[in-house]
PASEBA-1860 file (N, C-alpha, C; in nm, 3 decimals):
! residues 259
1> XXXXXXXX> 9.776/-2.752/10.581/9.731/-2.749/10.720/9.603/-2.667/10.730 ~ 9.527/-2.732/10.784/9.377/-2.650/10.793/9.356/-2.581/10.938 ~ 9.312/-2.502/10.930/9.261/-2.416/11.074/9.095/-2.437/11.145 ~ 9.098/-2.446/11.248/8.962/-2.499/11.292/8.899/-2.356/11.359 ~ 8.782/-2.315/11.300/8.659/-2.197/11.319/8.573/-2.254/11.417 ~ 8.582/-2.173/11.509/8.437/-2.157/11.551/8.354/-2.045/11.528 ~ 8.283/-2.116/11.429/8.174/-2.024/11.392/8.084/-1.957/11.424 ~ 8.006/-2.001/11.545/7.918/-1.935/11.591/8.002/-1.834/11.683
9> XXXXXXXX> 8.079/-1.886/11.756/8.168/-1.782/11.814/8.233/-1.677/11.784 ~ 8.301/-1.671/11.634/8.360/-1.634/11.536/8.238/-1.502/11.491 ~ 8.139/-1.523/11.470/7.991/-1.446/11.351/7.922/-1.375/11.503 ~ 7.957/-1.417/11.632/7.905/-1.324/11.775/8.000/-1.220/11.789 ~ 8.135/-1.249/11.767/8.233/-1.157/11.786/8.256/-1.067/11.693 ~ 8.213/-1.084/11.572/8.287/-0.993/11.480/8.128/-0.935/11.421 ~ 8.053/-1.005/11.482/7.897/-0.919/11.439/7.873/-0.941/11.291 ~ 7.906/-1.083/11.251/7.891/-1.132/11.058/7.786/-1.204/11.036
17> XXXXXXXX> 7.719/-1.147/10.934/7.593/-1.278/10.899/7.694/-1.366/10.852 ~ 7.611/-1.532/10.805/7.646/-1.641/10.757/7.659/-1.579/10.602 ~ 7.588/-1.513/10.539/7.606/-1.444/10.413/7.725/-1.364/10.411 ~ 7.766/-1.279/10.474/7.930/-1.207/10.411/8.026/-1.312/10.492 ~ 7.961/-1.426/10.560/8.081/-1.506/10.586/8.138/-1.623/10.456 ~ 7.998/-1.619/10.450/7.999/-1.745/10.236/8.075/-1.660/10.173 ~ 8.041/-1.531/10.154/8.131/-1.454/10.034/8.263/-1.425/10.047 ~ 8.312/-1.448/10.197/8.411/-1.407/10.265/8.556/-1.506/10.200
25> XXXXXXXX> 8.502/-1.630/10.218/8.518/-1.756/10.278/8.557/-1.844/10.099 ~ 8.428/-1.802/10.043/8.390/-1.884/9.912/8.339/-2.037/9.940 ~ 8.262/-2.054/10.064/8.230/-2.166/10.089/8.008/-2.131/10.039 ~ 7.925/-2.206/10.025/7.819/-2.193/9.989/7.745/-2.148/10.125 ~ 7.631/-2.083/10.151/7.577/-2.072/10.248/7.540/-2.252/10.317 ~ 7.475/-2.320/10.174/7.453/-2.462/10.250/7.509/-2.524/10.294 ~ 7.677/-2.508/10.271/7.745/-2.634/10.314/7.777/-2.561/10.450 ~ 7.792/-2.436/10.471/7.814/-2.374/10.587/7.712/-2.400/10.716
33> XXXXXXXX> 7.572/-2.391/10.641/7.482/-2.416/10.733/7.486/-2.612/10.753 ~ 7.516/-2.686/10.678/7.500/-2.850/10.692/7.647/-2.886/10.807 ~ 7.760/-2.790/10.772/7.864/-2.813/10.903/7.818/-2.742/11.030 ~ 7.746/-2.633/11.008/7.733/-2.607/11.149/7.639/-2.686/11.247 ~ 7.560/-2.733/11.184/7.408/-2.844/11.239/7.510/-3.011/11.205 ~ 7.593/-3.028/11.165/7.662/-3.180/11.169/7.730/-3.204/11.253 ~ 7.793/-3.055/11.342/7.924/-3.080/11.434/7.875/-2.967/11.531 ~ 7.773/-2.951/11.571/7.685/-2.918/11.678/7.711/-2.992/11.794
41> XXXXXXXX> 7.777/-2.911/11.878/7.818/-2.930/12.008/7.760/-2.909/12.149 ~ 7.711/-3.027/12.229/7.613/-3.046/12.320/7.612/-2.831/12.375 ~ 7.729/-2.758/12.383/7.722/-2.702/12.443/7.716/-2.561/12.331 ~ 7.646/-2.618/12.247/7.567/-2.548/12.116/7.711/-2.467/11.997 ~ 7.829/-2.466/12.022/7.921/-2.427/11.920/7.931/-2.553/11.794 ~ 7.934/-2.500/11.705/7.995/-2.528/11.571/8.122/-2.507/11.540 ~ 8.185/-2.618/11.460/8.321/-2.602/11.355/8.329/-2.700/11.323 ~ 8.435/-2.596/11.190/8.464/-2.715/11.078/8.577/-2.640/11.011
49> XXXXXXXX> 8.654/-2.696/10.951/8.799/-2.652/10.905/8.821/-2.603/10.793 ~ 8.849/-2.473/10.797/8.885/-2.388/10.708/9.032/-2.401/10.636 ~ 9.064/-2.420/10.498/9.184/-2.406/10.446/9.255/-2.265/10.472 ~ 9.394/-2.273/10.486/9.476/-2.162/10.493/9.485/-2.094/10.397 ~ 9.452/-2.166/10.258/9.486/-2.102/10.207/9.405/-1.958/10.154 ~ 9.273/-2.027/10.181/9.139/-1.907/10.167/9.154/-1.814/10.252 ~ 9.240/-1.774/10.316/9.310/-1.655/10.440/9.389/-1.576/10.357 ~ 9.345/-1.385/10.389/9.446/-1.315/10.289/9.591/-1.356/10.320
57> XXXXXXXX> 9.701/-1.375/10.269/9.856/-1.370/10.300/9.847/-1.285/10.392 ~ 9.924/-1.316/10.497/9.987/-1.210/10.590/9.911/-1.157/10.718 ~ 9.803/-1.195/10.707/9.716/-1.163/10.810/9.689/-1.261/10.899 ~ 9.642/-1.265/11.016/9.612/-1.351/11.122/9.491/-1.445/11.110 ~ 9.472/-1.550/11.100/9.326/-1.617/11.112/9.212/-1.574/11.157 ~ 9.120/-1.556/11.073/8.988/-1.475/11.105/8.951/-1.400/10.974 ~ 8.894/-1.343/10.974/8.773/-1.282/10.890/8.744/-1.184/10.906 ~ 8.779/-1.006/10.812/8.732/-0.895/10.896/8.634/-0.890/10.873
65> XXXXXXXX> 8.510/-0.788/10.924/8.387/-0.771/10.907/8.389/-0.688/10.819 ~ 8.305/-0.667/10.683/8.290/-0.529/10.652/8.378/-0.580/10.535 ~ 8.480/-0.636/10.480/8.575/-0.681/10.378/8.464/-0.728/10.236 ~ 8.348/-0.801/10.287/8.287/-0.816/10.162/8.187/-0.717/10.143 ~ 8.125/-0.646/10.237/8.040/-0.557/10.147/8.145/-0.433/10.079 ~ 8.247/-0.434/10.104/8.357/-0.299/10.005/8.387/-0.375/9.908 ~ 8.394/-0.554/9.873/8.394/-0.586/9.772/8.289/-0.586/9.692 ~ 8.185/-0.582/9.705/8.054/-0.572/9.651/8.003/-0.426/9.601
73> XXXXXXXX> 8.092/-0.312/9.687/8.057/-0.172/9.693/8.116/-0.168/9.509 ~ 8.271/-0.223/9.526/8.366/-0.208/9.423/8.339/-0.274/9.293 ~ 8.216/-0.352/9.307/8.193/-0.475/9.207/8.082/-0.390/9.179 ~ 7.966/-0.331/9.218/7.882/-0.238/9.198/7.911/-0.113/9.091 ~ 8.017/-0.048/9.170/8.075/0.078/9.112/8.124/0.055/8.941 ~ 8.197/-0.027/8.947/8.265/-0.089/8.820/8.157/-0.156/8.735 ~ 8.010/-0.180/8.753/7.888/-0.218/8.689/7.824/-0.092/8.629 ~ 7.888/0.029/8.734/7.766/0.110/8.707/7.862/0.228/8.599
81> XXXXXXXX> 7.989/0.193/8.641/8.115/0.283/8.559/8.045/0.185/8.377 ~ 8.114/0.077/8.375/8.055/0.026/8.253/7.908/0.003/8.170 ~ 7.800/0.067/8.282/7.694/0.036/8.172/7.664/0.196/8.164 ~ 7.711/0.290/8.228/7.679/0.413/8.202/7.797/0.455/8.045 ~ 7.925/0.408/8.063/8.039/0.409/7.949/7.897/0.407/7.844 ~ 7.837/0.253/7.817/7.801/0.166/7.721/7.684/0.293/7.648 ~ 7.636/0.298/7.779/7.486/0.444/7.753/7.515/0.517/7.691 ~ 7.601/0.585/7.693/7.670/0.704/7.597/7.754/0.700/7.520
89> XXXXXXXX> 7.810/0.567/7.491/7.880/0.552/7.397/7.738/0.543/7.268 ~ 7.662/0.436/7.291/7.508/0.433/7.216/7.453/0.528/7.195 ~ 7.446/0.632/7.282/7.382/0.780/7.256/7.472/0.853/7.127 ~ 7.604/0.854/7.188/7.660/0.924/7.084/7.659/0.885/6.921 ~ 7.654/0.741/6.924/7.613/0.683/6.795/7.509/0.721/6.689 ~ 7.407/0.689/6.793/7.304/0.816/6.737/7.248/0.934/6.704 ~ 7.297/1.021/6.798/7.334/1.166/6.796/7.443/1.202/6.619 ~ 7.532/1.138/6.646/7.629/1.155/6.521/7.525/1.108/6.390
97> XXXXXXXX> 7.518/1.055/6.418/7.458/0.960/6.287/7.326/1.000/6.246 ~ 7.206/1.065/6.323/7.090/1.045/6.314/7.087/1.173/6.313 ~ 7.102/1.258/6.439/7.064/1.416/6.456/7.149/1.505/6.422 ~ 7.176/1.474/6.336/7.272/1.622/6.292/7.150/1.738/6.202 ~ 7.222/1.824/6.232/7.152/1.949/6.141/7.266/1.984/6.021 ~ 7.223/1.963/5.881/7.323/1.983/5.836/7.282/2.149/5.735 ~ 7.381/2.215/5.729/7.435/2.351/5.665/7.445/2.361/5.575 ~ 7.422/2.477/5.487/7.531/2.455/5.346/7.644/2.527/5.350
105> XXXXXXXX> 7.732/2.547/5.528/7.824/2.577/5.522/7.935/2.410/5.600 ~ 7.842/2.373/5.730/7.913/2.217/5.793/7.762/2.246/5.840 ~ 7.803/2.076/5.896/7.699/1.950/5.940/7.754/1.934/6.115 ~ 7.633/2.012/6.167/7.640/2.087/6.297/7.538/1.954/6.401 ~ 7.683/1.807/6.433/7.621/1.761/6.489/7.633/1.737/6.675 ~ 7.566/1.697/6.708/7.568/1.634/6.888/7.662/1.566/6.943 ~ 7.714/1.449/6.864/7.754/1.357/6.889/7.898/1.378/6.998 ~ 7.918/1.499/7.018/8.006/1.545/7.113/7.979/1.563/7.253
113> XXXXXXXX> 7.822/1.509/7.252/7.782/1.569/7.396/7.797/1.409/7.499 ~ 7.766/1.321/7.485/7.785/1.212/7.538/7.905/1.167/7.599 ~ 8.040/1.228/7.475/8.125/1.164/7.533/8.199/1.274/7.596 ~ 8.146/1.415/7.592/8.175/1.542/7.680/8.154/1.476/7.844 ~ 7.998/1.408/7.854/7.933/1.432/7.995/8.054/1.268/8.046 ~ 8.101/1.148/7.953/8.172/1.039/8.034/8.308/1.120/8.077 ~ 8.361/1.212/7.997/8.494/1.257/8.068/8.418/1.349/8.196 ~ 8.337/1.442/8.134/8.264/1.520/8.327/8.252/1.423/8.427
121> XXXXXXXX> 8.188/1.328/8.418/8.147/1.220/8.494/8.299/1.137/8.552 ~ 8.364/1.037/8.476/8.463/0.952/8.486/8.629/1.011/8.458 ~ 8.634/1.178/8.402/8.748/1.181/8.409/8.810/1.155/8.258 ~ 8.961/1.161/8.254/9.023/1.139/8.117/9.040/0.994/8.045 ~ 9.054/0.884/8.177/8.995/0.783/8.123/8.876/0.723/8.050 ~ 8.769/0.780/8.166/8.599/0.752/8.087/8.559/0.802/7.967 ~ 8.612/0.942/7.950/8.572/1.048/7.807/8.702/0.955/7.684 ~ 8.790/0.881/7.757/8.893/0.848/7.612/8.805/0.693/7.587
129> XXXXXXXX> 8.749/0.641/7.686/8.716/0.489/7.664/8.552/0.546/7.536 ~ 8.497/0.602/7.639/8.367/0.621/7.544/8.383/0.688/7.430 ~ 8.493/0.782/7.382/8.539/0.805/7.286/8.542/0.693/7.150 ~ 8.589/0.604/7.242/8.680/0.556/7.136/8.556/0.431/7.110 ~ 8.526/0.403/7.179/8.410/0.272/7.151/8.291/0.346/7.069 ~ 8.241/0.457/7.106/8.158/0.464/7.032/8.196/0.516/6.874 ~ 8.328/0.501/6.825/8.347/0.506/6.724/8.370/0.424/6.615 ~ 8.408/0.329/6.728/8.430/0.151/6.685/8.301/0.112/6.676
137> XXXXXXXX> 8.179/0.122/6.745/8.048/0.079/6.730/7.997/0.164/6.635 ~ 8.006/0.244/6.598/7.942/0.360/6.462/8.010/0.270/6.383 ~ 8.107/0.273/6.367/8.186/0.253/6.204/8.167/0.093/6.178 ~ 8.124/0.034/6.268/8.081/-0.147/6.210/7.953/-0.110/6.199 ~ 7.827/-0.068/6.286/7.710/-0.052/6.255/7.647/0.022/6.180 ~ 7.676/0.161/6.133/7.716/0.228/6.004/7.849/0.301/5.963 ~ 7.865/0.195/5.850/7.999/0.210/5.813/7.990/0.288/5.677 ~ 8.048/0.432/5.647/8.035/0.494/5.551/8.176/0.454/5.480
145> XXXXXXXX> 8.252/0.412/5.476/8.377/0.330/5.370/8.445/0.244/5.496 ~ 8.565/0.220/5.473/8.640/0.132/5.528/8.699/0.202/5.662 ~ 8.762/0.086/5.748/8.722/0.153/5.893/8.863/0.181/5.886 ~ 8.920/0.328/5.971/9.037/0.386/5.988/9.092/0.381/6.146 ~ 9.149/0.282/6.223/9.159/0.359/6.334/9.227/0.487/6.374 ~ 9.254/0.574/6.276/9.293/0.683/6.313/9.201/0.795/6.409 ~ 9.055/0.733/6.345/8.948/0.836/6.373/8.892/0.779/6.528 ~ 8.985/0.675/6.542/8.919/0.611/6.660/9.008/0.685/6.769
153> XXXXXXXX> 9.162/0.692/6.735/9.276/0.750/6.797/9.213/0.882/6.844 ~ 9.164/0.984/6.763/9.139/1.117/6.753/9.037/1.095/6.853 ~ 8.885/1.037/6.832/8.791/1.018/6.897/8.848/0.989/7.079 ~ 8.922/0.909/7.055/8.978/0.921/7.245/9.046/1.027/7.287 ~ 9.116/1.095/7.195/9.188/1.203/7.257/9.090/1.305/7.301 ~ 9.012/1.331/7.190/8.902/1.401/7.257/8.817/1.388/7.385 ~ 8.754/1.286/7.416/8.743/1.216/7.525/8.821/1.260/7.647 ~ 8.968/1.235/7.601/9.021/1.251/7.736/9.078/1.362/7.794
161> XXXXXXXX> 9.076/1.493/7.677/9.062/1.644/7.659/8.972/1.655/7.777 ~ 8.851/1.588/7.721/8.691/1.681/7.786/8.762/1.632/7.924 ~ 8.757/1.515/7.983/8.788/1.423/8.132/8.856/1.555/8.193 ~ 9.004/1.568/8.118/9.139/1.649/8.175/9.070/1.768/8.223 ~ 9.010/1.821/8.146/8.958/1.987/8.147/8.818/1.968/8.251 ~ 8.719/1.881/8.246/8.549/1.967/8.274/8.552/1.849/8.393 ~ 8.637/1.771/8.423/8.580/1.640/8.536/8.618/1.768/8.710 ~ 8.529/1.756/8.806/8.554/1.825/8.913/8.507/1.971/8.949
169> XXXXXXXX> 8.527/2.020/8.817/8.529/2.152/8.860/8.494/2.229/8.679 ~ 8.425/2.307/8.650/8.418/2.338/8.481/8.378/2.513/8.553 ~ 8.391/2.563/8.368/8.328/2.722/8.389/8.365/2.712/8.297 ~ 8.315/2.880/8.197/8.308/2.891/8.123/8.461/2.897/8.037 ~ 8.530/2.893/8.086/8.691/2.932/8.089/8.710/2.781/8.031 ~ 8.720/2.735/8.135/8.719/2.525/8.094/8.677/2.502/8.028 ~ 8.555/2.561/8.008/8.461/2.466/7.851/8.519/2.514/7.742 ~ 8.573/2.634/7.720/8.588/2.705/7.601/8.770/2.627/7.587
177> XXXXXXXX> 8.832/2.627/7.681/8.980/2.604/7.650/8.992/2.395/7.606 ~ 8.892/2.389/7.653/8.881/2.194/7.635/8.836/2.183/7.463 ~ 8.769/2.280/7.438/8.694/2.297/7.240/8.833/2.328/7.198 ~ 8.868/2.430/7.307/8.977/2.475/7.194/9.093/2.411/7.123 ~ 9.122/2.330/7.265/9.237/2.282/7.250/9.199/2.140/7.136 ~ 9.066/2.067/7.177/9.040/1.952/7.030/9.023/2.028/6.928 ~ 8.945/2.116/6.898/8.978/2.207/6.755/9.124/2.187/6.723 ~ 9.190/2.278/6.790/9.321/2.300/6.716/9.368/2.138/6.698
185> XXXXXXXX> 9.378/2.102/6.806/9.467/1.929/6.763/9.386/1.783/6.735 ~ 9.260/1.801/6.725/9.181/1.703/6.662/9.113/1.722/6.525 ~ 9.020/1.793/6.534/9.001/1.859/6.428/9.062/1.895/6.332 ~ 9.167/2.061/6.364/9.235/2.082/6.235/9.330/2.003/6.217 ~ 9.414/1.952/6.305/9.544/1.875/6.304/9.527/1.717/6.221 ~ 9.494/1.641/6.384/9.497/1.515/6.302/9.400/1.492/6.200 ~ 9.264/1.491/6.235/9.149/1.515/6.144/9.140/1.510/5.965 ~ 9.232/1.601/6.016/9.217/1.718/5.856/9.389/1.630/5.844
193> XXXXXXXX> 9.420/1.572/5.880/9.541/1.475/5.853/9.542/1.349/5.768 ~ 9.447/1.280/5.882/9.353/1.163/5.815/9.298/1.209/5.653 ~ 9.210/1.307/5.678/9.150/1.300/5.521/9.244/1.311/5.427 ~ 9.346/1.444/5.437/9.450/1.457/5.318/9.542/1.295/5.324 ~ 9.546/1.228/5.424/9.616/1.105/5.415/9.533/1.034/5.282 ~ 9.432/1.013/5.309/9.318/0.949/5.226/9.342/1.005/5.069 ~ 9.323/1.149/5.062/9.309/1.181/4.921/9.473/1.174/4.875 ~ 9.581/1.174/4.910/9.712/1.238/4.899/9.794/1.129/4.823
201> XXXXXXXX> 9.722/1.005/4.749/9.804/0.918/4.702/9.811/0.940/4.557 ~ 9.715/0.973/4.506/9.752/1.038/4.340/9.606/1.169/4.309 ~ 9.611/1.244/4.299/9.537/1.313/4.250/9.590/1.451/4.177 ~ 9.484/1.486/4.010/9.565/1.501/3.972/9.418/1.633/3.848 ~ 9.418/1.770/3.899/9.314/1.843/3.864/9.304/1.895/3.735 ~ 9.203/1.961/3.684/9.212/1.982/3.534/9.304/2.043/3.434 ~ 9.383/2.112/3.558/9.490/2.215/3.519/9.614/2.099/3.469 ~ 9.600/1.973/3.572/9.756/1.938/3.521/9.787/1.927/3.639
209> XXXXXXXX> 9.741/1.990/3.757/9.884/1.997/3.820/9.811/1.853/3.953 ~ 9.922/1.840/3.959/9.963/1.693/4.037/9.953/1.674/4.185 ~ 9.836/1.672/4.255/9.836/1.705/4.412/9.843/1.533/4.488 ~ 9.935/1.503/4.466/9.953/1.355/4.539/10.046/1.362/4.679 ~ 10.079/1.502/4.724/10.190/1.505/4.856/10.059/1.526/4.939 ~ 10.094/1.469/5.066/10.006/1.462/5.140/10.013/1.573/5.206 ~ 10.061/1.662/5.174/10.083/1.815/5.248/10.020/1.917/5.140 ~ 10.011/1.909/5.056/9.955/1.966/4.976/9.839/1.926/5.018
217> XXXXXXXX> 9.738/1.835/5.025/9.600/1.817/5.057/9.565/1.856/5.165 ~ 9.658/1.864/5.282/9.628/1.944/5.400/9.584/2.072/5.358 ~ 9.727/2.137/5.295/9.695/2.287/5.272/9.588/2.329/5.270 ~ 9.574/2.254/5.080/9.440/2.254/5.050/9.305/2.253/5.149 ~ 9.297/2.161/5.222/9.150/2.152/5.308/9.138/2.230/5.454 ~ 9.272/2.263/5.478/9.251/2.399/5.571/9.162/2.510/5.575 ~ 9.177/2.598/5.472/9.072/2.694/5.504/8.967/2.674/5.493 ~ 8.881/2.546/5.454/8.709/2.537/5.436/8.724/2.478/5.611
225> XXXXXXXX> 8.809/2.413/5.625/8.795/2.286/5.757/8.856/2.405/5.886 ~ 8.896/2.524/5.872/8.862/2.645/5.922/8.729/2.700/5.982 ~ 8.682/2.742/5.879/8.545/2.820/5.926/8.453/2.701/5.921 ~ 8.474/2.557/5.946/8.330/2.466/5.964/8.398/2.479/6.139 ~ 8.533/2.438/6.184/8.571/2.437/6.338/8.526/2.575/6.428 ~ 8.531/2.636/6.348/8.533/2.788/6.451/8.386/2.801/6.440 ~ 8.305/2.764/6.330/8.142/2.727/6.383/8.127/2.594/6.472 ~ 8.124/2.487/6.487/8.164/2.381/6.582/8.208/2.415/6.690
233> XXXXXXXX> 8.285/2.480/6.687/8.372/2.558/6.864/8.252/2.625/6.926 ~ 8.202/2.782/6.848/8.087/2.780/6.927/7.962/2.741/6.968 ~ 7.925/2.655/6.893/7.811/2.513/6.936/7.822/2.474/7.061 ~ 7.964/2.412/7.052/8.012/2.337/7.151/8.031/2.412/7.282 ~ 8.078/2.485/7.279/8.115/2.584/7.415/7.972/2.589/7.470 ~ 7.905/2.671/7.326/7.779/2.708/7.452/7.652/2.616/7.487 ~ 7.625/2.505/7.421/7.568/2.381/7.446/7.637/2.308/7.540 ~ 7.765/2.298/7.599/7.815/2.250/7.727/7.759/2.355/7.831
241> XXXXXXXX> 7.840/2.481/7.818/7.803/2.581/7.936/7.624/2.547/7.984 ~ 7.544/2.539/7.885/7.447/2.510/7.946/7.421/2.436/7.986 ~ 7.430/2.273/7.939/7.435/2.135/8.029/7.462/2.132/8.123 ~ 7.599/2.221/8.144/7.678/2.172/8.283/7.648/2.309/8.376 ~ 7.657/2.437/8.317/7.647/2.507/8.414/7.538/2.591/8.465 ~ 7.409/2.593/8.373/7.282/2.641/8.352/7.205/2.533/8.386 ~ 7.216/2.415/8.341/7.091/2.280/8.379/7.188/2.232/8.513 ~ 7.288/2.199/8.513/7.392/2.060/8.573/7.329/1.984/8.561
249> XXXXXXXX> 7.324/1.903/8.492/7.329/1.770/8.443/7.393/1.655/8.449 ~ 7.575/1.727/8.514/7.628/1.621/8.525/7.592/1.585/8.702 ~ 7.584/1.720/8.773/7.512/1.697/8.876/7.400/1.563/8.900 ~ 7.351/1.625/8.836/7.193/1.536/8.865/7.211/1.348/8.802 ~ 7.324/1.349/8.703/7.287/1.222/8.663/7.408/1.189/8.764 ~ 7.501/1.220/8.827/7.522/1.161/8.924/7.465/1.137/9.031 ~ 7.382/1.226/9.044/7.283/1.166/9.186/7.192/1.073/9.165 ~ 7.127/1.065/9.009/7.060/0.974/9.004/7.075/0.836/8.996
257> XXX> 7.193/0.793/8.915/7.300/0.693/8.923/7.366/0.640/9.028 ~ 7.368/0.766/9.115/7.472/0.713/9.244/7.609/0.716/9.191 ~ 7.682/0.765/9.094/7.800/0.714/9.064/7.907/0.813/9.186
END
C-alpha cells in the first residue's frame, strides 16, 4: 500500500530542501523534481506516492527534518575516525622502522607515539585498532622473519592501555602509570614471552647444558629485557608528558580535524 505526499506542502511545513528530502526518501533529486512538474496541480501542489515501506517502522507518515543531516554528521565522523586510525597507523610504521636511535645498550624507538595520540584521541578502542593494524602493515611491508600474531595481540593491548589511561583527562600520574602498566605486561610479560617462545624449542650452549623449556629462555632474557624497559619507560613518560601536556597536541589536532 503506498501513501500519497504532498510535497510541496510537506517541504513548507517541515522547512526541507528537495535535497535532505532525496536522501531522506532514497528517491533521486530528478525523479522527485519530474513528479513534482508531471502532477502539478492547477492550484500549484504536487504528489506522487511514496512506498511504506521507505517509512522508519513505527513512526507516523512523514519525514523528520534534520534526520539526514545527523546521518551525514555520523557518516562524516566515522570518515574522519578511519582516515585519522589509517594516518597513524602509517606514521607509526615509519617511526618504528625508520627513526629509531639505536644504543649499545636498546634501540630507543617512536613508534609508540602514534598509537599513544589514537587511544588520547579515540579511546581504548582507537589506540587497540591502530595498534594492531599498524603492526599487520609493518610486518607484510617490512617483514623481518615470519609474521607472529602474537606481536599483533600485544601491539593492541597497548593501544588500548594508552585509550583506558590518557583519553579525557592525562597528567603526569596517567602517563607514567599507562608505561607502566605495558612495561610490566607487554613488554616484560608477553613480549619477552613471544621471543623465549621462539628460541625455547631446542637450544643447546657450549657447556652442554640444554635450554629448550620455554621458561628457561624467559629467565634467561629477563634481566637484559629489564634495563632496555626501564630505559623505554622513561622515554616514554617524558616524550608523552610533553606532547600532551607541554605542547597539547592532542588538543590542537582535534581542533584541527574537528574530531
Amino acid at each position: 500500500m503506498a501513501i500519497i505526499v504532498n510535497v510541496d506542502v510537506m517541504l513548507a511545513k517541515r522547512k526541507m530542501s528537495v535535497t535532505e528530502l532525496s536522501e531522506r526518501v532514497g528517491i533521486t533529486m530528478a525523479n522527485i523534481s519530474k513528479k513534482r512538474t508531471r502532477a502539478r496541480h492547477p492550484h500549484g501542489n504536487a504528489e506522487f506516492h511514496l512506498p511504506r515501506a521507505r517509512l522508519p517502522a513505527g513512526r507516523p507518515a512523514g519525514i523528520r527534518a534534520g534526520q539526514g543531516g545527523k546521518f551525514l554528521n555520523k557518516t562524516k565522523k566515522r570518515i574522519r575516525f578511519l582516515a585519522c586510525i589509517a594516518m597513524l597507523s602509517a606514521m607509526q610504521v615509519v617511526l618504528s622502522r625508520f627513526l629509531s636511535i639505536q644504543t649499545p645498550v636498546v634501540k630507543i624507538g617512536f613508534g609508540f607515539v602514534p598509537v599513544m595520540f589514537a587511544g588520547a584521541l579515540y579511546g581504548a578502542g582507537g589506540g587497540a585498532l591502530a595498534g594492531a593494524l599498524s603492526d599487520v602493515v609493518g610486518a607484510l611491508l617490512f617483514p623481518s622473519g615470519s609474521y607472529f600474531p602474537g606481536y599483533t595481540l600485544t601491539a593492541a593491548l597497548s593501544g588500548a592501555v594508552y585509550g583506558w589511561m590518557l583519553r579525557g583527562r592525562h597528567n603526569l600520574v596517567r602517563i607514567l602509570l599507562a608505561y607502566v602498566v605495558t612495561t610490566l605486561s607487554v613488554t616484560l610479560g608477553l613480549n619477552t614471552f613471544w621471543i623465549a617462545l621462539g628460541r625455547g624449542y631446542l637450544y643447546v650452549d657450549a657447556a652442554g647444558r640444554d635450554f629448550s623449556n620455554v621458561w628457561i629462555q624467559f629467565a634467561a632474557l629477563l634481566p637484559t629485557r629489564l634495563t632496555q624497559a626501564g630505559i623505554m619507560l622513561a622515554v616514554q613518560t617524558i616524550v608523552t608528558f610533553l606532547l600532551l601536556e607541554v605542547l597539547h597536541l592532542d588538543a590542537r589536532i582535534q581542533e584541527t580535524f574537528q574530531l
